[in-house]
N, C-alpha and C positions, 0 to 999 in steps of 0.2 A: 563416742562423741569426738569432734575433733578438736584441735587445740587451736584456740583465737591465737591468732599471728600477734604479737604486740609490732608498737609504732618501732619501726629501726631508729638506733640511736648513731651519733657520728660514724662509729668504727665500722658499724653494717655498710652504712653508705658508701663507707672507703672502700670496702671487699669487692660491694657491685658496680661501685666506679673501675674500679681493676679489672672486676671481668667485660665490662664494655669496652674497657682497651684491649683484652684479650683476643676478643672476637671481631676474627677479620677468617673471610669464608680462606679456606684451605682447598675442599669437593664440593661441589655441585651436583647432584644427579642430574641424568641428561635428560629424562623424560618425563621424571617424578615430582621435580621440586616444588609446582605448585602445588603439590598434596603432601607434602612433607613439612609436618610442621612438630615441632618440639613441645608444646603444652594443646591440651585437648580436657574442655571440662563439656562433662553433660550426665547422662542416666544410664543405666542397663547394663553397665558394664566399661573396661575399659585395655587398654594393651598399650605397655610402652617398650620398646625395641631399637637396636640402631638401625633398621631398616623400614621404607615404606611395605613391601611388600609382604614381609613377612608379621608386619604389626596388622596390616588388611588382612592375612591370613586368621588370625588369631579374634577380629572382629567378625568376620563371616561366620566362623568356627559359635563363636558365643551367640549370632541368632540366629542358626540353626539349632540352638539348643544345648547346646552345649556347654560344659564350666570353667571356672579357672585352670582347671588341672586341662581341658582338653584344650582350649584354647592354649597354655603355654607348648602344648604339644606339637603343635600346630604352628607355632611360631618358631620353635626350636629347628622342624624338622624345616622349614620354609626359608630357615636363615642356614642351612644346610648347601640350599642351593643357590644365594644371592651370596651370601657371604662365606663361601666354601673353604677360604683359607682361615676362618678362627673358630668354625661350626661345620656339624656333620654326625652323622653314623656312626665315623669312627675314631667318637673321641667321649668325652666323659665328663657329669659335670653334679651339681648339689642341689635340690630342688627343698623350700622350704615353703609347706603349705598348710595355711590357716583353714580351718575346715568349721565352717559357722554355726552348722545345725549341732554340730557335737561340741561347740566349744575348747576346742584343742587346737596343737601346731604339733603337726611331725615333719620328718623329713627324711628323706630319699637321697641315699650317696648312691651313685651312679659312675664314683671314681675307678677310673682303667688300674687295670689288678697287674701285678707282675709273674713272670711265670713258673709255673713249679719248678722250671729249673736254674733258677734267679736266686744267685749267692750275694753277700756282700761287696765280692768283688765284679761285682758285675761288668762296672765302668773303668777297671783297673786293667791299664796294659799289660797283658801275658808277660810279655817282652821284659816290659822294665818294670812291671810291679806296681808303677806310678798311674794316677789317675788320666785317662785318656784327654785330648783337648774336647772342650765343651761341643763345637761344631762335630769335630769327629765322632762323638756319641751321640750326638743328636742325629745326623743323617747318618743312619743305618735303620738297622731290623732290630738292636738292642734295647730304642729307645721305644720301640712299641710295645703299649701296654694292650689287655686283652679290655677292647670298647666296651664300656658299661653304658652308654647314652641307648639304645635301642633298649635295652633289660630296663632302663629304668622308663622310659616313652611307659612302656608295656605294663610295669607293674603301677605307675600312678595314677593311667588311665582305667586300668584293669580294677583298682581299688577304690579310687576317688574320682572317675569320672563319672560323665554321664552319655556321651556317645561310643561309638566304637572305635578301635586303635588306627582300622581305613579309614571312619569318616576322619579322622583326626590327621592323616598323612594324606587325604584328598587335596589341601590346597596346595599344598607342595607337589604334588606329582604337575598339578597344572602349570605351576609356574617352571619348572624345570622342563614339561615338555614346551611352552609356548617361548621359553626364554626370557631373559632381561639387558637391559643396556647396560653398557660398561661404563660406569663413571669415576667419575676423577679418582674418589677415593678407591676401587677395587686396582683400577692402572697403579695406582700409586702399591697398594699391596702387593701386586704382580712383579711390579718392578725390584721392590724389597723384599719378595722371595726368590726372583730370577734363577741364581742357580741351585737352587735347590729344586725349583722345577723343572729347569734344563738336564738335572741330575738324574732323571730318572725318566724311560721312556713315556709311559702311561699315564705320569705327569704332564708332559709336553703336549701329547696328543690332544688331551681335554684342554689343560689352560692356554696354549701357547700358539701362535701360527705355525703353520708348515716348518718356517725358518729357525723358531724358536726363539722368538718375540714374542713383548707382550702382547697381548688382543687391541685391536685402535678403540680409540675410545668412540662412544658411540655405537661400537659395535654391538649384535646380540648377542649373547653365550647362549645358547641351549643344553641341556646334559639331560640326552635321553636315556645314556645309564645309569644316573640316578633315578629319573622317573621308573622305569622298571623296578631297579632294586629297592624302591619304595614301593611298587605295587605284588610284589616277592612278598616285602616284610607285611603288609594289606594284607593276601591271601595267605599267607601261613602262620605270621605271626614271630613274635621274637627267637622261635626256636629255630627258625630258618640262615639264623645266625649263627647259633649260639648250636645248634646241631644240626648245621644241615650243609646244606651248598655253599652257602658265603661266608660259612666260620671257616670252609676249609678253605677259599680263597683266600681271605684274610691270611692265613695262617700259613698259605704257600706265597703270597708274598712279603710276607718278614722272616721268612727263613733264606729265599729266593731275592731277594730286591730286584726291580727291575732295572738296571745298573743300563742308561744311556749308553749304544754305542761314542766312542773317540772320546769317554767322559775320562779327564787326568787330573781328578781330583784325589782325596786322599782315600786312601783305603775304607767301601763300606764292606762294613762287619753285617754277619749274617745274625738274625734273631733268634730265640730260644722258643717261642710259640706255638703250640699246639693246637688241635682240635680240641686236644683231649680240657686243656687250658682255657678256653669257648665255653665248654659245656659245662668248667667245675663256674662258670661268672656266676656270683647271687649281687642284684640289686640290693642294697640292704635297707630296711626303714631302723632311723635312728632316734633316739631321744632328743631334741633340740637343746642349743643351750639357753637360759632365760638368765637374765639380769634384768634389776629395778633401776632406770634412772630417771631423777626427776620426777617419779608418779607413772612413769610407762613402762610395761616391761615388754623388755628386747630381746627377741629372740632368734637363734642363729644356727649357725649348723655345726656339729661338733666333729670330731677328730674322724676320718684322718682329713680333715680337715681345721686348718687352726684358727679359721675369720672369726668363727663366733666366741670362742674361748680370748682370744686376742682383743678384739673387740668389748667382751664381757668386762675384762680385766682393766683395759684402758678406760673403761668410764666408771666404773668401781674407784681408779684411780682421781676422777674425773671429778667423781660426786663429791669430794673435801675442799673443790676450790668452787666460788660465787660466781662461774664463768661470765653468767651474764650482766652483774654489774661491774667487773673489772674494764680496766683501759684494754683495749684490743691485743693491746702485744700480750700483756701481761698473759689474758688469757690463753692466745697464741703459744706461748713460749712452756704453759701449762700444758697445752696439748701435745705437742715436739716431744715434753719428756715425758708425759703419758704413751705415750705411742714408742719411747726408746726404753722406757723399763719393761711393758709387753711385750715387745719384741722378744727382749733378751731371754726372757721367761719362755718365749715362745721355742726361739730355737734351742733352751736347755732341755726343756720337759715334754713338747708334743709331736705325736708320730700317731701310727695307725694305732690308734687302740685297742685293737683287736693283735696285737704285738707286742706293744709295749704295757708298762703300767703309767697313764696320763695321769698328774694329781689335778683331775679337772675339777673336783670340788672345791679344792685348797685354792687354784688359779683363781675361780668364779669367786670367793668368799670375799668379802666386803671387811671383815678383818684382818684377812689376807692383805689386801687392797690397801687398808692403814699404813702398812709393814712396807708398801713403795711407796705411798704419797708423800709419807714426811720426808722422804732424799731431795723431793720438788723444793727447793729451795729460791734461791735466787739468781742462779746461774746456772747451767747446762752443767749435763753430769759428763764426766769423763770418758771417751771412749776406749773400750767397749764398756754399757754399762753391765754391771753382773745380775745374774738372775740372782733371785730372792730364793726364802725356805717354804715351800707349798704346803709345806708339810704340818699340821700342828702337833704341839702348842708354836705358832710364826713367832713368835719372840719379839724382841723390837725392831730400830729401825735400820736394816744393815743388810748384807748381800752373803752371798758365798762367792762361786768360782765364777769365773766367765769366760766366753772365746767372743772371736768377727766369726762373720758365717760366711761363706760365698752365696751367691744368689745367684741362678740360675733359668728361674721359673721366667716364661715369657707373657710379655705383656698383652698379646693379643688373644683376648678374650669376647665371651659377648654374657650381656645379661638382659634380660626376660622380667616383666612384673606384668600380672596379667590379675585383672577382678569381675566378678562376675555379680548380675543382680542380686544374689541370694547375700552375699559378702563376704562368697568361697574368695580365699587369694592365693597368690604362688608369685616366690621371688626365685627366679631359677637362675644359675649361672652354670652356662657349659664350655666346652672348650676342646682343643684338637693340643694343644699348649703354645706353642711357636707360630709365629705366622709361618703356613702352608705344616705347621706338625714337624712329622720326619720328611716332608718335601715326596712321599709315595705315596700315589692312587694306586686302589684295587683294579688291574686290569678290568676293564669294560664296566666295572661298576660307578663312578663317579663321584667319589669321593677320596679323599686323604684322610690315610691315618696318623694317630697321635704320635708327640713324642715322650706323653708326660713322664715317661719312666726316668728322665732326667731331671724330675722333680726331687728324686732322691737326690742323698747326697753322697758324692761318690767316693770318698773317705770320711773318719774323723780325723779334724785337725791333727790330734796328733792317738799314736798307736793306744795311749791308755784312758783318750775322753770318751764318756759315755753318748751317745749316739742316734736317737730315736727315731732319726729317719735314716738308715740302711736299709738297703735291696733285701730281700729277703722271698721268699718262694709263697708264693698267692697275697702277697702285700702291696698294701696302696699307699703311694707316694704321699709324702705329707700336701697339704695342699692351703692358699691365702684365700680360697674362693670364699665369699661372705656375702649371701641373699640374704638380706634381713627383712621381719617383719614386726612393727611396734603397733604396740596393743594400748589402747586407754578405756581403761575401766570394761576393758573384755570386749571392746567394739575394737575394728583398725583405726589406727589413726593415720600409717602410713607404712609403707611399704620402700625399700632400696637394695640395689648392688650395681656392684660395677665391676667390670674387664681391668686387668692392667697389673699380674702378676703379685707379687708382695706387696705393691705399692694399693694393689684392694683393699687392704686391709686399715690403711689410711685414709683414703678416697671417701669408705662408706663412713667411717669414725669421724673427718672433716665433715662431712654432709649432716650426717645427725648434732654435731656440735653448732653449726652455722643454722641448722631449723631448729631445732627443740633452743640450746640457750641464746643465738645471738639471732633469736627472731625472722629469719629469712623464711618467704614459704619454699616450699620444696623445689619451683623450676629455680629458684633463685640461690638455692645451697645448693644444688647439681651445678649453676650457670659459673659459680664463684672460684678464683684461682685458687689455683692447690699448691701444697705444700708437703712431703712425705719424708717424715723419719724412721729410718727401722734400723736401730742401733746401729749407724753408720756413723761413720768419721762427721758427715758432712750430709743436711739435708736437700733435698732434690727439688726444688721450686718449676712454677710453670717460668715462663718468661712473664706474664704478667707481675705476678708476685714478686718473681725476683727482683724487678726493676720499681719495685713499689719504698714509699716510708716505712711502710710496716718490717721490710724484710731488715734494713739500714738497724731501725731501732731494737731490732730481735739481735741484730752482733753486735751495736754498741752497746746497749744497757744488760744483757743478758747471757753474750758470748757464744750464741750458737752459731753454725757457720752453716752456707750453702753452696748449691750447685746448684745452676740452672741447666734445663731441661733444652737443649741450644734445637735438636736434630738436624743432626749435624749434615744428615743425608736426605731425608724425605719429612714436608711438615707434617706428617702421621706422627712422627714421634716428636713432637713439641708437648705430646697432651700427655697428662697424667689421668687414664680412665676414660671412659664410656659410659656413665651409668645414666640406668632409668628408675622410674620408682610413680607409683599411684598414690596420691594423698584423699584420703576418705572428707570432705569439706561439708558432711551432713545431709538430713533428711533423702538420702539417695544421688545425691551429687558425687561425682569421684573428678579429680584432679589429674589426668594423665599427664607425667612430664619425662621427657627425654633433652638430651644434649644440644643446644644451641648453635653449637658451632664444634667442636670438637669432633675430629673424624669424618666432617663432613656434616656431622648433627644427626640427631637420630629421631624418630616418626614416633609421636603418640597420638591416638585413636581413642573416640569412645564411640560407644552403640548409640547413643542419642544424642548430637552431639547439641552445646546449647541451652539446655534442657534444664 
């Protein structure tokens, strides 16, 4: 059953008056926009996406027959070819799906693997020993990891669908053969990938004109090399990757880079990748993480990804304070250090699990959880703050060691929540990492691969901290991705994630605080200005927030500090996230909601719409 909205009190109204001053359009589609709209309520199903086309893909897909699982397939693979610099083939990403008739959540890591022959020093200069510059490791063949998004297409569809893995990548082959128009928002991307697509031949070809500009706007893109290498992966199926023809291209250009003639940039390094690294990929199905808040349990994706364990922890935190009847800051300023003691926890204790030992028990435990909430005091805690003991018996109220982290992960992400009439769901987040990845397409194939392998971290602070995300030989980068699914009384009640690097992990945790305790319905806790701490000096506000009463009262009375979010270079980066999410609103009603104005806004869809 879903949860009655109560009436907003002062503070709510203050959040949605900020975000109405927020929204002031940035993109425009050129040819879409009267179908493009951000909330969609009716029956039979529903898709929320940041794109029109790819959210219509995902709606075709469901009445044809199709379920959540094919449908998010369908949108993944379709936003592969509209939105080619943050989605694709070859990149990787965490799919969590509620699966109705059985009663359960699992979920699907689809995160890119590093290579058997991936040391800790992966990203460390020969030379000097020292950690290479971040750009510098990112455009090369070092930063590609071995793509898991096609392994996983194949196994969710393969286990949890109900069409086939072609009809599933059918609307995408149309839309890549027929093309799309360039708008505002993808120029705007082009432009803030520039040279990294200039960087590499086979990049330029596809995104770039002759000259090696970006495309006018208005123009069409077509990528008939995708559409093939989508109907390759149709007629053979994922092992056409993963052992066949296009694992070994993959594999011959990250070793090879296709290095633009007259390109005097800095030295790209050649990658470690094999075939043989293709064939060892296992998609894995994983155990979700669950926490209880408020009466719903939340459910998330666990290591090597950190959103849901982070996530877990911070509203574990969360549940000691009366969020919903306190004064706005107070609450606010509850959440800032909810969100900087997880953190800290986060970057002590989580890596690939399948590597390290995670205390995700100890993290998840709600007596754990005691053992940070009482430091919430009445001022911001110092930075950095120190992880806690996960470990039992937690003791009382107090910390051990702590470091800063560096952050590295890129913001350009996309995420996927797709529901179907039965009340199959899938909150899927994937990703390439960086806008445009490593900046290299597969010769004549059509797409860019990742750079996540710079998700690791490329030392520890210092020679004798312990370290849980290092490179390491078939290991997957720690990851902030967080598709969440919340449950009431075993039915949805609603569904979220969102794109935008470590600051996901925030993004999803404001949005479930602004719906569940401060009453907003869901387009309205996506539509509302954000604010993201992860144990930083200093929190990251939109420009709306920044310039609001609430931020003023959070430094005077409470002592927290911020940064605003200026972008300093393209309004793409003014926003904190992208997220969509399905709210279940009863007797067969579903709620599609996508982004209002951020990034241009994003497109939700239902099968009946109205209804």
């Amino acid at each position: 059953m879903p949860r009655t909205t109560r009436p907003l009190g002062i503070g709510a109204i203050t959040i949605l008056a900020l975000a109405s001053v927020a929204i002031t359009p940035v993109a425009t589609a050129a040819t879409t926009t009267e179908h493009k709209q951000p909330v969609a309520v009716g029956t039979g199903g529903a898709v929320a996406s940041a794109d029109f086309d790819a959210s219509k893909a995902g709606i075709a897909v469901l009445k044809e027959g199709g379920n959540a699982v094919d449908a998010a397939v369908a949108v993944a693979s379709t936003l592969g070819v509209t939105e080619p610099f943050v989605a694709g083939p070859g990149g990787g990403g965490f799919m969590v799906i509620r699966l109705a008739s059985a009663h359960r959540v699992v979920t699907i890591d689809g995160r890119e693997m590093c290579s058997a022959r991936c040391t800790p020093q992966l990203f460390l200069d020969p030379k000097t020993g020292q950690p290479l510059p971040f750009e510098n490791a990112r455009r090369s063949g070092l930063s590609v990891g071995v793509p898991g998004m096609v392994a996983q297409w194949a196994k969710a569809v393969h286990r949890y669908g109900k069409l086939s893995f072609a009809q599933d990548l059918a609307p995408a082959i149309r839309v890549a053969e027929r093309g799309f128009t360039i708008d505002r928002n993808f120029r705007q991307q082009e432009l803030a990938s520039l040279p990294d697509l200039q960087s590499f031949t086979s990049s330029r070809k596809l995104f770039l004109t002759p000259s090696g500009n970006p495309l006018p706007l208005g123009s069409t893109l077509r990528n008939p090399d995708l559409a093939q290498t989508y109907r390759d992966l149709a007629a053979h199926g994922p092992s056409y990757l993963y052992d066949g023809q296009l694992g070994a291209e993959i594999a011959q250009t990250v070793q090879h880079p296709p290095v633009a003639p007259g390109y005097h940039g800095f030295y790209i390094r050649h990658g470690l990748m094999t075939t043989k690294d293709l064939s060892n990929y296992v998609a894995k199905v994983r155990t979700p993480t669950h926490v209880t808040y408020r009466g719903l349990d939340v459910y998330g994706m666990a290591p090597p990804s950190s959103g849901g364990i982070t996530i877990g922890e911070a509203l574990n935190i969360l549940s000691a304070f009366p969020l919903a009847s306190e004064a706005r800051a107070k609450a606010l300023f509850q959440y800032l250090e909810a969100s900087r003691l997880a953190f800290a926890d986060r970057g002590a204790y989580i890596g690939d699990a399948d590597y390290v030992a995670v205390p995700r028990q100890g993290l998840l435990d709600p007596a754990y959880a005691r053992t940070r909430s009482c430091l919430i005091k009445d001022h911001a805690l110092p930075y950095p703050a120190l992880p806690g003991n996960p470990y039992p018996p937690y003791g009382g109220c107090g910390a051990t060691a702590g470091r800063a982290l560096s952050d590295h992960e890129g913001t350009n992400t996309n995420h996927i929540t797709t529901v179907d009439r039965a009340g199959n769901v899938v909150s899927y987040t994937n990703t390439i990492e960086q806008l445009a990845g490593s900046g290299m397409t597969v010769p004549g194939r059509g797409f860019l691969l990742n750079n996540e392998m710079t998700d690791f971290d490329f030392a520890p602070p210092t020679p004798t901290t312990y370290d849980p995300n290092l490179p390491a030989p078939g290991k997957r980068p720690r990851s902030s991705m967080s598709p969440t699914i919340v449950l009431k009384n075993g039915q949805l009640d609603f569904a979220v994630g969102s794109p935008g690097g470590s600051t996901i992990i925030t993004t999803v945790l404001q949005i479930l605080i602004n719906h569940v305790d401060f009453g907003m319905s869901l387009p309205q806790a996506i539509a509302a200005p954000r604010v993201s701490q992860r144990n930083t000096p200093t929190s990251v506000a939109e420009p709306a927030f920044y310039n609001s009463s609430l931020r003023r009262t959070l430094e005077r009375k409470y002592g927290e500090m911020f940064t605003e979010e200026t972008g300093a270079v393209l309004p793409l980066d003014k926003w904190i996230g992208n997220a969509t999410g399905i709210q279940n609103l009863g007797n067969g009603r579903l709620q599609a909601a996508a982004e209002p104005v951020r990034l241009g806004g994003g497109s939700a869809l239902v099968v009946n719409p109205g209804s």
